[in-house]
C-alpha positions in Angstrom: 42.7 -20.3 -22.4 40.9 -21.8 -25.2 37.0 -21.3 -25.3 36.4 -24.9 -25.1 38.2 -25.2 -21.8 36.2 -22.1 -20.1 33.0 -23.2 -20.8 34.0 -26.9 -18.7 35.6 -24.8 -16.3 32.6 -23.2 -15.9 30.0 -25.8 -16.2 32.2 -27.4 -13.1 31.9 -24.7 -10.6 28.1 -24.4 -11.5 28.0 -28.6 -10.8 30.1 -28.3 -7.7 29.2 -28.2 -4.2 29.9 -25.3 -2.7 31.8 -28.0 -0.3 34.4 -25.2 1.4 31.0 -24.1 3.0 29.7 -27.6 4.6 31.3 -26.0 7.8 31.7 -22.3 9.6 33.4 -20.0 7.2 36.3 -18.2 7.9 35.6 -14.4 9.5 34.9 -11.9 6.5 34.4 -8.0 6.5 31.4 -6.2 4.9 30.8 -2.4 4.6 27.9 -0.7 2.8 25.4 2.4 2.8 21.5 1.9 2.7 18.8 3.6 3.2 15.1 3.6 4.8 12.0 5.6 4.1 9.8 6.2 7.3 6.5 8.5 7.4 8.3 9.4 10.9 12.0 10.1 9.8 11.5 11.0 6.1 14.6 9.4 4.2 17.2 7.8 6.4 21.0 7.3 5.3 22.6 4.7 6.8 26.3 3.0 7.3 26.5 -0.1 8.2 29.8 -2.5 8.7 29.6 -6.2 9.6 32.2 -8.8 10.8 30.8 -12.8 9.5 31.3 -15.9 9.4 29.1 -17.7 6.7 26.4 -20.8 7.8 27.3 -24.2 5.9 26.1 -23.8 2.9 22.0 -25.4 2.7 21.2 -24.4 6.5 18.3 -22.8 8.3 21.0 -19.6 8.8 23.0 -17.6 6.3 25.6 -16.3 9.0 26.8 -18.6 11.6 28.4 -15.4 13.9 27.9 -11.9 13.3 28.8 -8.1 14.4 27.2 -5.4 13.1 27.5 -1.6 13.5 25.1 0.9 12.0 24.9 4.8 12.0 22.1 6.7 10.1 20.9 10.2 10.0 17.3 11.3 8.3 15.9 13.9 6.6 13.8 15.5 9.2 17.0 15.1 11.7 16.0 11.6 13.4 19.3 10.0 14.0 20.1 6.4 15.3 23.3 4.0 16.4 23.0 0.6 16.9 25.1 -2.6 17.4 24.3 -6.3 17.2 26.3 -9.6 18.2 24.5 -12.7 16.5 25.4 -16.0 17.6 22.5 -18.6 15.9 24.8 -21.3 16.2 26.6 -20.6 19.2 26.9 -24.3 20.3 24.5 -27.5 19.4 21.2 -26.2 20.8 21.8 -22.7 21.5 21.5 -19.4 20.4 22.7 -16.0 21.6 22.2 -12.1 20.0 23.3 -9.0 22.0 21.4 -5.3 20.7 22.4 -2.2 22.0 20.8 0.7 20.1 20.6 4.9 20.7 18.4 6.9 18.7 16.0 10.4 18.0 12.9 10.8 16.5 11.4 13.9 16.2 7.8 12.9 14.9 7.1 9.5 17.2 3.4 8.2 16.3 1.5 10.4 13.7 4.1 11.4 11.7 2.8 15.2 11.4 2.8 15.0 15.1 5.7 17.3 17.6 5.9 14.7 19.7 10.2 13.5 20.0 11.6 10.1 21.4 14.6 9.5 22.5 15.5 6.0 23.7 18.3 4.3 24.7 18.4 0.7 25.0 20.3 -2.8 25.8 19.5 -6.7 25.7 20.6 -9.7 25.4 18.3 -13.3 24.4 19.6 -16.9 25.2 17.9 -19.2 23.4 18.0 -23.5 24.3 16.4 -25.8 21.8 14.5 -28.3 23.8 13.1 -30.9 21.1 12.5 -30.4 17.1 10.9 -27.3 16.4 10.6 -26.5 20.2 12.5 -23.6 21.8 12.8 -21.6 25.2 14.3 -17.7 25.0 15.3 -16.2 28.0 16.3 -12.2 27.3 17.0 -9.5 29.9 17.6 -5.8 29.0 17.3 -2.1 30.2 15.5 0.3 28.4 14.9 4.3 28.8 12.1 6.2 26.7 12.0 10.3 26.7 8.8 11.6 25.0 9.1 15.6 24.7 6.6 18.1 23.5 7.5 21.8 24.0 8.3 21.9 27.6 6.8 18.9 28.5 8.9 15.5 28.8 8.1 12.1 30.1 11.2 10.2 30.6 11.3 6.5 31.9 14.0 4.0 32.7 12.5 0.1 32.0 14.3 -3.0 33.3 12.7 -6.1 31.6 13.2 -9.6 31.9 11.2 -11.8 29.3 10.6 -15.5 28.7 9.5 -17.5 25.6 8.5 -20.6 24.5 8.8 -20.7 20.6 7.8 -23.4 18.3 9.6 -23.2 14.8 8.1 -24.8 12.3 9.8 -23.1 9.3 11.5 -24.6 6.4 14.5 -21.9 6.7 15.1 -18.6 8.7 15.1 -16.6 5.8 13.0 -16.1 2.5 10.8 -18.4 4.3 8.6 -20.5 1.8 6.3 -22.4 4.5 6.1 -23.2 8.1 4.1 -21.9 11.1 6.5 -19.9 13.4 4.5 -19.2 16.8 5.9 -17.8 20.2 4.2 -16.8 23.3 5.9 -15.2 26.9 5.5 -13.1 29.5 7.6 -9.5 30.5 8.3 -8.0 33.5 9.3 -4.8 33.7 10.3 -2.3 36.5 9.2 1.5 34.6 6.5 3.3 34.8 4.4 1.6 38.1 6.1 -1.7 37.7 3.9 -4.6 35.3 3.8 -8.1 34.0 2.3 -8.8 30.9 2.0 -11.4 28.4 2.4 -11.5 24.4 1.9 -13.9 21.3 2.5 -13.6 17.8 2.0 -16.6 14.9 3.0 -16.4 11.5 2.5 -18.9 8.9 3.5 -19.3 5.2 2.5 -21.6 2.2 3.6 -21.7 -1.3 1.0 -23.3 -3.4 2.8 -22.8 -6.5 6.2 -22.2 -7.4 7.1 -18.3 -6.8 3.4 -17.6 -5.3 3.3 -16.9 -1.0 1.0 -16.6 0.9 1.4 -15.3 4.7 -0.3 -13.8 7.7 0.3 -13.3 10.7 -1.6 -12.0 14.5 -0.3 -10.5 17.5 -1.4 -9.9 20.7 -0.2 -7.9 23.9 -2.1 -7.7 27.1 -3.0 -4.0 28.2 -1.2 -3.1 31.3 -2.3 0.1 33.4 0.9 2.2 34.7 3.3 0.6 32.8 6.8 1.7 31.6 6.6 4.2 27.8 7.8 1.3 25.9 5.0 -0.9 27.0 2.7 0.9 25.3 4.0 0.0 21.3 7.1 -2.7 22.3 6.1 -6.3 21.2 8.9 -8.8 23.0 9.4 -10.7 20.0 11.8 -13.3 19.9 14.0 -12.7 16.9 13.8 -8.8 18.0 11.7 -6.6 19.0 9.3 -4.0 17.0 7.0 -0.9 17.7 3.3 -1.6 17.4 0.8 -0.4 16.0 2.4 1.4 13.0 5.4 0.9 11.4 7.3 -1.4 9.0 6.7 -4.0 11.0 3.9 -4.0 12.2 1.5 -1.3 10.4 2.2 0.2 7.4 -0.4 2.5 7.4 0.2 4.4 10.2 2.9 5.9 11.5 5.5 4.4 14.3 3.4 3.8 17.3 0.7 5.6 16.0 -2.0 3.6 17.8 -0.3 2.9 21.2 -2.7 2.2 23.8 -2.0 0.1 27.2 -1.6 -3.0 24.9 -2.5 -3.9 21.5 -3.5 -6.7 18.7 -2.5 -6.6 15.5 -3.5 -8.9 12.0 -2.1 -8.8 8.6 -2.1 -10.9 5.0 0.3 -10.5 2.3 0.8 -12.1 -1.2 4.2 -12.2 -2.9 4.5 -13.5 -6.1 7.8 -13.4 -8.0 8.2 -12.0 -11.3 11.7 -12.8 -11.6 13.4 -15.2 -10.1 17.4 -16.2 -10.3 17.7 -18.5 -7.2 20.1 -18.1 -4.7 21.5 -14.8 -6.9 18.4 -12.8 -6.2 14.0 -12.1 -7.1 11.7 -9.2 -7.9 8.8 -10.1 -6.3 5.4 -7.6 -6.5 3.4 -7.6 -3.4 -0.2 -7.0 -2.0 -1.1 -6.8 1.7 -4.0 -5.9 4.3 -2.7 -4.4 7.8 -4.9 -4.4 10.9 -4.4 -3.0 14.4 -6.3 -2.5 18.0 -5.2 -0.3 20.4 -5.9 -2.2 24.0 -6.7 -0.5 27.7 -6.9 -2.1 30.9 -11.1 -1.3 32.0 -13.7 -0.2 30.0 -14.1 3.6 28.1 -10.0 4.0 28.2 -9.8 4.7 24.5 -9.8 4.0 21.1 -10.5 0.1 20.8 -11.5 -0.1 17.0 -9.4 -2.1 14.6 -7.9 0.0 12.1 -7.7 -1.5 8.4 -5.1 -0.5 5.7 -4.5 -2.0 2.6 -1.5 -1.5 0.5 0.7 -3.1 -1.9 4.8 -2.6 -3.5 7.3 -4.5 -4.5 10.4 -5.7 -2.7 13.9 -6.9 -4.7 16.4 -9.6 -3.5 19.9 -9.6 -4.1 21.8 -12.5 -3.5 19.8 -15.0 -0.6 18.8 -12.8 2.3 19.0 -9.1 1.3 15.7 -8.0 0.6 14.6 -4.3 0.1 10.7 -3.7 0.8 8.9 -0.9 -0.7 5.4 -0.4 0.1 2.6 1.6 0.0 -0.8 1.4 2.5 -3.3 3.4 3.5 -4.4 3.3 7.1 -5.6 6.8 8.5 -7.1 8.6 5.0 -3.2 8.9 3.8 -0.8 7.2 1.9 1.9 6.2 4.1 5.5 5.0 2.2 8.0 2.2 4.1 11.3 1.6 2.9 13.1 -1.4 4.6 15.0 -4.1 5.1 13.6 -7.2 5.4 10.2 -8.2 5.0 7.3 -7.1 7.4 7.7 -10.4 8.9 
């Protein structure tokens, strides 16, 4: 083919709509290796295979139905298994995703610490859109936690029903640019001496400029006396759930539920500015980001109550329009604590 007629070729599939993705692509198969860095787990290998239909092309969702299986295994022998079932558009209006997840850790909270989890866990959330950005999540799952030290193990089975109300504000699900996104609900859970307990977490976004961010977010769990293991570092969130205070998600200057207490708060900022960026085929964006966090207790003189403070920064690199890698940096408790992950912190 003669130059001439490549470079029109070309120049029309760059000029065309993607149209064959105005509607539900067909099912598609994925497989690929990744990898997380944890002060908890060390460096974690992971396999992952996924079954997907693509979102119409310009949507709030890149995947339309997904199935995902991952396996990993660490370098300080934490181990995990997990599967997902994603249904964002399920039907006009609703929303479904199904997580069932087995894993070890054999440094839970301060990552020098002996302490090992083990945890085993189901759920599934149904969400209905009432009106616009307006949205109720019903999820209902079962939950046990085994904390072990020497000879001494704590082992707790939670059932947990939770409801939502969630106002989304954002323009898109993912590489969000601006928007408020704010939940709030209340869990019930039958482990430890049986509680109820409320939650809510905001996030916002703005981008003043083009390839500049600027997002925060605070969280908030009620303290809860004699409730189930997870209580103590689980926030309910909508889109999934998280440890608190210390991790990826939540902390990154601590370790993974470094900071538990009978409930918690949490606060963080973070700039992202983009030094490169190709569009939908990807960005290299440089980082910088303040981490807060307050262990909670139900009565006075329980425990720790200060907020602890860590400021960090990294970089994180896009490939393609949702598959971000995060690699940051933070000091929270007089060390420097490294998180590798997928995704951004929120």
């Amino acid at each position: 083919m003669r130059p001439a007629r490549l470079l029109v070729l070309a120049l029309a599939l760059i000029a065309t709509p993607l149209a064959a993705q105005e509607a539900a692509g067909p099912w598609r198969l994925s497989y690929f290796p990744y990898f997380n860095v944890t002060p908890n787990d060390g460096l974690m290998g992971i396999a992952r295979v996924i079954a997907f239909r693509q979102a119409p092309w310009g949507g709030r969702q890149t995947l339309a139905n997904s199935v995902a299986f991952e396996a990993g295994y660490s370098t300080r022998d934490s181990w995990l298994a997990r599967a997902t079932w994603a249904n964002p558009r399920l039907a006009s209006g609703w929303r479904v995703v199904a997580h069932g997840e087995a894993g070890h850790m054999n440094n839970f909270g301060h990552p020098d610490s002996d302490v090992a989890r083990d945890i085993a866990v189901s759920w599934v959330d149904v969400t209905r859109q009432i009106r616009g950005p307006l949205h109720v999540a019903l999820r209902g799952g079962i939950r046990n936690d085994e904390l072990t030290l020497g000879d001494i193990s704590n082992d707790d089975t939670d059932a947990t029903i939770r409801g939502a109300v969630v106002v989304d504000l954002r323009d898109r699900e993912f590489e969000v640019n601006r928007g408020v996104l704010l939940e709030g609900g209340v869990i019930s859970g039958s482990g430890g001496d049986g509680y109820t307990a409320g939650y809510a977490h905001l996030r916002g976004w703005f981008n003043p400029v083009h390839y500049l961010r600027l997002t925060g977010r605070l969280g908030w769990r009620q303290p809860v006396a004699g409730a189930s293991i997870a209580a103590h570092t689980e926030l309910p969130g909508w889109e999934a759930p998280f440890d608190a205070v210390g991790g990826h998600r939540s902390h990154r200057g601590y370790g993974i539920g470094q900071l538990g207490g009978e409930g918690f708060s949490f606060a963080g900022a973070e700039v992202r500015f983009d030094v490169l960026n190709v569009g939908e085929m990807g960005a290299f964006t440089v980082l910088a980001f303040v981490d807060a966090g307050k262990p909670l207790w139900d009565g006075d003189g329980a425990g720790d109550d200060s907020w602890h403070t860590g400021i960090g920064g990294g970089f994180a690199l896009r490939v393609l329009r949702a598959a971000t890698l995060t690699v940051t940096a933070s000091g929270g408790d007089g060390e420097t604590r490294w998180y590798v992950g997928s995704g951004w912190s929120w």
